[in-house]
N, C-alpha and C positions, 0 to 999 in steps of 0.2 A: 521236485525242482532240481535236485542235485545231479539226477540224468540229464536235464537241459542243460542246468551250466558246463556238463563235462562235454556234451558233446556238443556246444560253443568255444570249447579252449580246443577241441580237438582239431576242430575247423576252421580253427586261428581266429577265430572271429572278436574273441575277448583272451586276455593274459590272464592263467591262473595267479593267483595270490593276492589279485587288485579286488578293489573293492566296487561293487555295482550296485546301485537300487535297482527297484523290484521295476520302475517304470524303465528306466536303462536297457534292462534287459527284456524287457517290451518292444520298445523301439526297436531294437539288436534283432528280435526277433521276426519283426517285422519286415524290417529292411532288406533281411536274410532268408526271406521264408523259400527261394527260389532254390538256393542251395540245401536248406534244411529240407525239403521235397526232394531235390536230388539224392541226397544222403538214406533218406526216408523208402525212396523206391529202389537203391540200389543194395545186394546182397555183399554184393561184394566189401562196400563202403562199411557193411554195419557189420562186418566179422572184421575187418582191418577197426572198426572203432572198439568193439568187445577187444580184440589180440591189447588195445594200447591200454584200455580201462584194467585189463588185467596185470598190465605190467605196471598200471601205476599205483593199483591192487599191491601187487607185491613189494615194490620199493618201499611203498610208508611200513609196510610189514618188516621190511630187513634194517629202516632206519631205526624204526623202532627195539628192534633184535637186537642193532649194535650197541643204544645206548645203555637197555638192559645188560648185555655185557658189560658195559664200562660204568657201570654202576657196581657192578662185584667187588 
């Protein structure tokens, strides 16, 4: 489920950090399914979506980095 919801924030289609239920995100997905199909068949979209999952990959990684350092 957590590839859905990323590539829902990616698509603006929901704000990360807010909170959804499960039928929310049904609806969302419903309503959306023309874009999620577009995203779905294009290459191009789904390596610019991997480039951004990877960079938000690495941020929790360096927030995480800084506070272990400032915890020393």
């Amino acid at each position: 489920m957590s590839l859905i919801i990323n590539i829902l924030i990616w698509l603006g289609i929901i704000q990360s950090g807010s909170y959804y239920t499960q039928e929310e995100i049904s609806t969302l997905l419903e309503s959306n399914a023309g874009t999620i199909q577009q995203f779905q068949n294009d290459p191009v979209l789904q390596n610019d979506f991997e480039q951004w999952q990877n960079n938000q990959s690495l941020q929790i990684y360096n927030v995480a980095e800084d506070e272990e350092i400032g915890n020393r």
